[in-house]
C-alpha positions in Angstrom: -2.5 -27.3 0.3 -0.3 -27.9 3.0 2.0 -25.3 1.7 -0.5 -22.2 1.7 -1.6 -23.4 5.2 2.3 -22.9 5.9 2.3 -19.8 4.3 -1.1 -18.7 5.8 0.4 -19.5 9.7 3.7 -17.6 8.7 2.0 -14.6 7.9 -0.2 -14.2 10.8 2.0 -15.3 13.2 4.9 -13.0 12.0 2.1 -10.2 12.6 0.5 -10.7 15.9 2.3 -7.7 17.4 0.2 -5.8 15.4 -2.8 -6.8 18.1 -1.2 -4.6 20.6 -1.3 -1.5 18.0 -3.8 1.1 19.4 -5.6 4.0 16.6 -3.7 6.1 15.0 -3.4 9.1 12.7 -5.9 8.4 10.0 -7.5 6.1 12.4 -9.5 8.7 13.9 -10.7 10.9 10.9 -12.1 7.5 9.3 -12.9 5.4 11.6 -13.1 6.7 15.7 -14.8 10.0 14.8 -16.5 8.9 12.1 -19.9 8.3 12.7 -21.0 6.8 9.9 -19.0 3.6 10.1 -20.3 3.4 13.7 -23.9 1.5 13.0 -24.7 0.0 9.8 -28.0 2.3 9.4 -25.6 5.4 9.2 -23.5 3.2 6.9 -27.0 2.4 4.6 -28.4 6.0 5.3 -24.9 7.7 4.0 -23.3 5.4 2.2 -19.8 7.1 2.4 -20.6 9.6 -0.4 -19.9 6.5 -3.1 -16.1 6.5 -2.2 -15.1 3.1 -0.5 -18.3 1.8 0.6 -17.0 -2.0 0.9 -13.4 -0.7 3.4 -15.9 1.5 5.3 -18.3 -1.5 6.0 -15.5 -3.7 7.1 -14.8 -1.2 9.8 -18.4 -0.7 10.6 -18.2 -4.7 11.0 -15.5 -4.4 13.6 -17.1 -1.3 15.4 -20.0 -3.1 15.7 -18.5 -6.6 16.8 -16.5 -4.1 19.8 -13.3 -4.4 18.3 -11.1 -7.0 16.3 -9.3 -4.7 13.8 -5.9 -5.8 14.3 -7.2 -9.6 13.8 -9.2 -8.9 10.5 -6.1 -6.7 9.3 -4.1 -10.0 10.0 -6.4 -12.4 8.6 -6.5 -10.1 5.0 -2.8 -10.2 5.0 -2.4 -13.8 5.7 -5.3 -14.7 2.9 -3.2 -12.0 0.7 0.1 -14.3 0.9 -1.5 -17.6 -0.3 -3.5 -15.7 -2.9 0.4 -14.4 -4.3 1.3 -18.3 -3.8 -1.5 -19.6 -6.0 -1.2 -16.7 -8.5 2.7 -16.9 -8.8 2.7 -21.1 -9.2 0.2 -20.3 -12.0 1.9 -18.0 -14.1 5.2 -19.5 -14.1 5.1 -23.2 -12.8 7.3 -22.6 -10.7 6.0 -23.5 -6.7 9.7 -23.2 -4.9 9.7 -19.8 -6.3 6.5 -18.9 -5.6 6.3 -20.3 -2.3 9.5 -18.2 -1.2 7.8 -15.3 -2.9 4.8 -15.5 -1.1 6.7 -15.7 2.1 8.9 -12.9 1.4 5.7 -10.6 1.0 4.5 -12.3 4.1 7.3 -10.9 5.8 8.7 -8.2 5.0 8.0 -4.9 7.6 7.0 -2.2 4.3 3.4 -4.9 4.3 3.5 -3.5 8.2 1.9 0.1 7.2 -1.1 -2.1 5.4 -1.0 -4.5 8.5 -0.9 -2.7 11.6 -2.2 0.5 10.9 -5.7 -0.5 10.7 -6.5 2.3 8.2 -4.0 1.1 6.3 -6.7 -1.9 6.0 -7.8 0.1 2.4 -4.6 -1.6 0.8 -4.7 -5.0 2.5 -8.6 -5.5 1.6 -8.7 -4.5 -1.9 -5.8 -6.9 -2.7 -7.6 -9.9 -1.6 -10.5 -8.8 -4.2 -7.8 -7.9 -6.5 -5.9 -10.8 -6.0 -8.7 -13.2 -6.1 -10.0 -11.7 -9.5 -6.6 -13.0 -11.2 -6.7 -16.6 -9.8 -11.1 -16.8 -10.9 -9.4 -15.0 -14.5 -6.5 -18.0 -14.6 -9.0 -20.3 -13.8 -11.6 -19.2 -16.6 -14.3 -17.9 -14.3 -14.6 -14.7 -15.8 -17.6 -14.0 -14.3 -16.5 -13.9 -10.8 -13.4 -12.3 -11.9 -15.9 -9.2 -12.9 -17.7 -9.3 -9.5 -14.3 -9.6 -7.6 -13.1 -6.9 -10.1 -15.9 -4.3 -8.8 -15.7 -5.2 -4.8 -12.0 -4.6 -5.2 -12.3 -0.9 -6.6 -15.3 -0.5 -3.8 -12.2 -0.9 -1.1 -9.7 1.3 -2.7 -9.5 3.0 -6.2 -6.1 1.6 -7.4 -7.6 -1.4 -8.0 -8.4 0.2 -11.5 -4.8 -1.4 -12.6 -6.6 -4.8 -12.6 -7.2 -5.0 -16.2 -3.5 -3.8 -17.1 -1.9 -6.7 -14.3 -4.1 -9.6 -16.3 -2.9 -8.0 -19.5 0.4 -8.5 -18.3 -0.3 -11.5 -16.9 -0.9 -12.9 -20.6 2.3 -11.1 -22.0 4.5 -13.3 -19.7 3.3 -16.3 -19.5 4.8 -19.3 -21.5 1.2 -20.4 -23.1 0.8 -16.7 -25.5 -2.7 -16.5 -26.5 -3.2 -14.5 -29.7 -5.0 -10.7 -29.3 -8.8 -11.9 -30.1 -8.4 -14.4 -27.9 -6.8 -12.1 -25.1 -9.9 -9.6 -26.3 -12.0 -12.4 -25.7 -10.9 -12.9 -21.8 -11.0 -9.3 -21.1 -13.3 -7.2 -22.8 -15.5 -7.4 -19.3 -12.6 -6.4 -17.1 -11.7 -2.9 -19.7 -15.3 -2.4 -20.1 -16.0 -1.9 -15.8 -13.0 0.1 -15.9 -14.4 2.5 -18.4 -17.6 2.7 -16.3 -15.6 3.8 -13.4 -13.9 6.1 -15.2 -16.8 7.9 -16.0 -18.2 7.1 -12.3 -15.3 9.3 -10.9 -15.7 11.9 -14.1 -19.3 12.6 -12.4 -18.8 11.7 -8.6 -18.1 15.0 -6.8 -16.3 13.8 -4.1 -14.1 12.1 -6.4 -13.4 15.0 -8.7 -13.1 17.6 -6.0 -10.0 15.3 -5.0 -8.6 15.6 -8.2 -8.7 19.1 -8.4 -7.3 20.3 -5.1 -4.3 18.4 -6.1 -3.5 19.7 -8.9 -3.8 22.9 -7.1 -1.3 22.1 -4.5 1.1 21.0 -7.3 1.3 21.1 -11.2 1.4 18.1 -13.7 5.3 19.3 -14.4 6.4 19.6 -10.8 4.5 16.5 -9.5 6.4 14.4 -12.1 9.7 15.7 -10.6 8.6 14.9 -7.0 7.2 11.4 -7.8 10.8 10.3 -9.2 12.0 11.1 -5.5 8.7 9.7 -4.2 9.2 6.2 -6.1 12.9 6.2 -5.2 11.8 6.3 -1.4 10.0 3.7 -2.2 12.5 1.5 -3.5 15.2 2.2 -0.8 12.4 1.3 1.8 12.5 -2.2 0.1 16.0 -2.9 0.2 17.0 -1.1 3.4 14.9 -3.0 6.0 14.4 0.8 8.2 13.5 4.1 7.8 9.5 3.0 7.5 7.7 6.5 9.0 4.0 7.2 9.0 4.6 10.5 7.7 7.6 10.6 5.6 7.0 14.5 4.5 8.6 14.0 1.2 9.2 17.6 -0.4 7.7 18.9 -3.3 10.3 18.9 -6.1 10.5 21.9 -8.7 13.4 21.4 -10.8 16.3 19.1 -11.7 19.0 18.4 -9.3 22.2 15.9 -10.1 20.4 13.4 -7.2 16.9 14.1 -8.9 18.9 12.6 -12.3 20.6 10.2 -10.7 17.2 8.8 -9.6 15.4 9.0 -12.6 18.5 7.3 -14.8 18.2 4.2 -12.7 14.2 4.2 -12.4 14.5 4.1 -15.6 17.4 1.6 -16.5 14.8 -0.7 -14.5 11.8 -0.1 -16.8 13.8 -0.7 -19.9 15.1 -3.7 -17.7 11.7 -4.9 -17.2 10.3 -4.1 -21.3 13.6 -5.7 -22.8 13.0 -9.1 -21.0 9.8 -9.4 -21.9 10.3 -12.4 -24.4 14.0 -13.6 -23.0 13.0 -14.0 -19.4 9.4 -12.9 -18.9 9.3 -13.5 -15.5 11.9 -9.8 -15.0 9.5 -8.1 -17.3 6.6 -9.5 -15.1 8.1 -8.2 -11.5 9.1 -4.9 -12.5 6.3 -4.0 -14.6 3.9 -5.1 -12.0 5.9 -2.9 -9.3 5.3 0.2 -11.9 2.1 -0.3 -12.5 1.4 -1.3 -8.8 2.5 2.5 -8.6 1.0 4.3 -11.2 -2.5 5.1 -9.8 -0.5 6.7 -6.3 2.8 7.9 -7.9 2.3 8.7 -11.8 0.2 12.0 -12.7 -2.4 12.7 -10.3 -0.8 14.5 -7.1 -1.3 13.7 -3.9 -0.8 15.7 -0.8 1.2 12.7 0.8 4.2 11.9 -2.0 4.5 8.4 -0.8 3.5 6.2 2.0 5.1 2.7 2.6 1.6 0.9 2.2 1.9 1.2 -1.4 4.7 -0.8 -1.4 2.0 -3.9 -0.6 1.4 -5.0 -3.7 4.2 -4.0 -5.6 6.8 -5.5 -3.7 5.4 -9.0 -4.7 6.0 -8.5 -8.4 10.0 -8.1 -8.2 9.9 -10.7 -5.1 8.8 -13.5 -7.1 11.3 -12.5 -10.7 14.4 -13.0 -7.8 13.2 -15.8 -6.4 13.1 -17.2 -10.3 15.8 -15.9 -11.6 17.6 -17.0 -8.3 15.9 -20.7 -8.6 19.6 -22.5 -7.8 20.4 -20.3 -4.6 20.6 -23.3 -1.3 17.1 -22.4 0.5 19.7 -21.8 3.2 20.0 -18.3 1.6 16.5 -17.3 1.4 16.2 -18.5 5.2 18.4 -16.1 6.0 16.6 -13.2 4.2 13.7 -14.2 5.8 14.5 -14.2 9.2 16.2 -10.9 8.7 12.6 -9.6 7.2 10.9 -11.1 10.2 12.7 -9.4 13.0 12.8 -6.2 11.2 9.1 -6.6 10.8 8.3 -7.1 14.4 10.1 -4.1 14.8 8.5 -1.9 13.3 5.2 -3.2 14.5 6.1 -2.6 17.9 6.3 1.2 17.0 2.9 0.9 16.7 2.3 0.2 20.3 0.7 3.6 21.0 1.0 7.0 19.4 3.8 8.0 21.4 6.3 5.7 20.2 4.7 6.1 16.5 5.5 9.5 16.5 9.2 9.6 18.1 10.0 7.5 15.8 8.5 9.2 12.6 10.0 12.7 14.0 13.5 11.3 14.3 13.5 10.1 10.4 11.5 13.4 9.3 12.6 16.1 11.9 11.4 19.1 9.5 7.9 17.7 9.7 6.0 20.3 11.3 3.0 17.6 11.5 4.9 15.0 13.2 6.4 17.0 16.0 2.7 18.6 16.4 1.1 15.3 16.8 3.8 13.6 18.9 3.3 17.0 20.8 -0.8 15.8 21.1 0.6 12.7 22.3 2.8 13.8 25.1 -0.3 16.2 25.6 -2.8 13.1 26.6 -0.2 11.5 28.3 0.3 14.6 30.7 3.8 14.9 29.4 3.1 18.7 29.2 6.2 20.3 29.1 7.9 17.7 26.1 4.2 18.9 24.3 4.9 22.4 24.5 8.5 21.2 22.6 7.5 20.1 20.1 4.3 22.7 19.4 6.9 24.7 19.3 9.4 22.7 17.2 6.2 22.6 14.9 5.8 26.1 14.9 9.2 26.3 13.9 9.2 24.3 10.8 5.9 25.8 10.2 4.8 29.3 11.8 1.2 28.8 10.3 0.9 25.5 11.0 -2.9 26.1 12.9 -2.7 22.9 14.8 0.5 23.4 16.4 -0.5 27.1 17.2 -3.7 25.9 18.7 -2.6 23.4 20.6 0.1 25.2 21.8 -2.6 28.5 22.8 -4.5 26.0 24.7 -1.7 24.3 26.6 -2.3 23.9 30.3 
């Protein structure tokens, strides 16, 4: 025990910059001006419209306590790390490498998007559900697998990959059961999946969503753009920087020699993961899990935002803990060294969090043609009295943008 306790401490103290974040973006559509996560009668009385009742009362907890989001987004992430300890000492027996996988999710500054940005809470809360569903499945309790199973889904929707990740869970472990039995383990699992398929089939809200993107972008061209989407993805896991809030990602309409280039090696590392499935099922494990930690946000269904770095939070675990197997010999000296690198970066970038004019300079420098960026960095300057650098970049808005109507109004109403 003394190891998740280590693990625990390392995570929440590699995040307490994140208390000195302030609400951003998101924050106030779902949470500040939102009054129905203000009391828990307008929570009862509403009810969210069905869609992420559990992630909407955990911020009516906090509005109601006065405050404390940053330290429940810390705590979630910190319970998140020993729950990937726990789960990656199970499936493969082996606790050096799951210990420095845990801690290498801990640390690394993509988790800072679920972590700091307290709306970003969706991703950090339905993992522990998520998460704690495996360990009750390794541990035979199928039951509570179920119920964990359900609250999971209730704080975000991609939690419908839970079935598929204890499927693969069974496929790469050393002790194969046959099919009944695997049948046997998970018909409960498949089965509350179907009845949520059929729950969003009928849920308005939920279908409404579905359709408006597929009007912003068709099945053909959003296959295109996600093979950009998932590559921006990957480089934010190696590269350590470039993390932005609003990344802008194009829409992508046709092939381009970097659009093959991208796809070729997306998909050298899927054959990767499907031809070590028997050899060395820990590879097939991490990058199969990183895919299908994908699929629900970056597969078929488009989304207005391509890709945002909190979906890395779960996915990055997966090809963290094959490296730290398949790299079982390298001195812990090494992995030190990574991880201090991941910590300081990770500070980092929390500190751009520090209020939303330093969130904002720093996701127009890495995206200047985002007309939404420069128009709510301009908002920002705005409050801050900065009036003249707001009337910049309304207009640098405008000019990425000429019907952007934020920007324009903004800009109209300018004192």
């Amino acid at each position: 025990m003394r190891a998740a306790f280590a693990v625990a401490g390392v995570a929440a103290a590699a995040y307490l910059p994140s208390l000195w974040g302030v609400f951003h973006f998101d924050d106030y559509n779902v949470i500040v001006h939102y009054d129905t996560v203000h009391s828990w009668s307008a929570l009862a009385e509403r009810w969210g419209g069905g869609v992420r009742p559990l992630l909407k009362a955990s911020y009516t907890l906090n509005w109601t306590l006065g405050g404390g989001f940053g330290l429940l987004n810390i705590a979630l992430h910190a319970m998140n790390a020993v729950l990937l300890f726990f789960i990656g000492t199970q499936l493969f027996r082996d606790r050096r490498a799951a210990l420095i996988a845990a801690l290498l999710f801990a640390l690394h500054p993509a988790a800072t998007e679920a972590v700091t940005y307290v709306s970003g809470r969706s991703s950090s809360l339905m993992a522990v559900f998520y998460l704690g569903a495996m360990l009750a499945y390794f541990h035979g309790h199928r039951f509570a697998s179920v119920a964990l199973f359900l609250l999971a889904v209730a704080a975000r929707e991609t939690a419908v990959t839970l079935p598929a990740a204890l499927l693969l869970c069974e496929l790469c472990r050393g002790e194969r059961p046959e099919w009944r039995e695997i049948l046997r383990r998970q018909w409960p699992h498949w089965t509350l999946l179907l009845a949520g398929g059929l729950f969003v089939l009928f849920n308005q809200r939920y279908f409404d969503l579905i359709a408006y993107g597929f009007g912003e972008r068709s099945l053909a061209d959003n296959l295109l753009t996600q093979i950009g989407g998932i590559s921006y993805l990957v480089l934010r896991l190696v590269s350590l920087h470039g993390y932005n809030i609003d990344p802008a990602l194009p829409t992508l309409t046709e092939w381009t020699p970097v659009l093959a280039f991208q796809a070729s090696l997306l998909s050298a590392l899927l054959v990767l993961g499907l031809a070590n499935l028997h050899r060395r099922p820990w590879i097939a494990f991490g990058v199969l899990w990183f895919f299908l930690q994908l699929a629900p946000t970056n597969s078929i269904v488009p989304r207005l935002d391509v890709a945002n770095d909190r979906q890395l939070y779960l996915a990055s675990w997966g090809l963290f803990l094959a490296l730290c197997i398949q790299l079982r010999h390298f001195p812990v000296f090494a992995f030190s060294i990574v991880l201090v690198l991941f910590t300081v970066a990770s500070v980092l970038r929390q500190l751009d969090y520090r209020s939303e004019i330093t969130l904002w300079e720093s996701s127009v420098a890495l995206a200047p043609w985002n007309a939404r960026g420069h128009n709510n960095l301009g908002y920002a300057y705005q409050l801050a009295g900065r009036t003249d650098e707001a009337r910049r970049e309304y207009q640098a808005a405008l000019l990425f943008d000429p019907r952007h109507p934020k920007a324009r109004m903004n800009l109209h109403f300018l004192k």
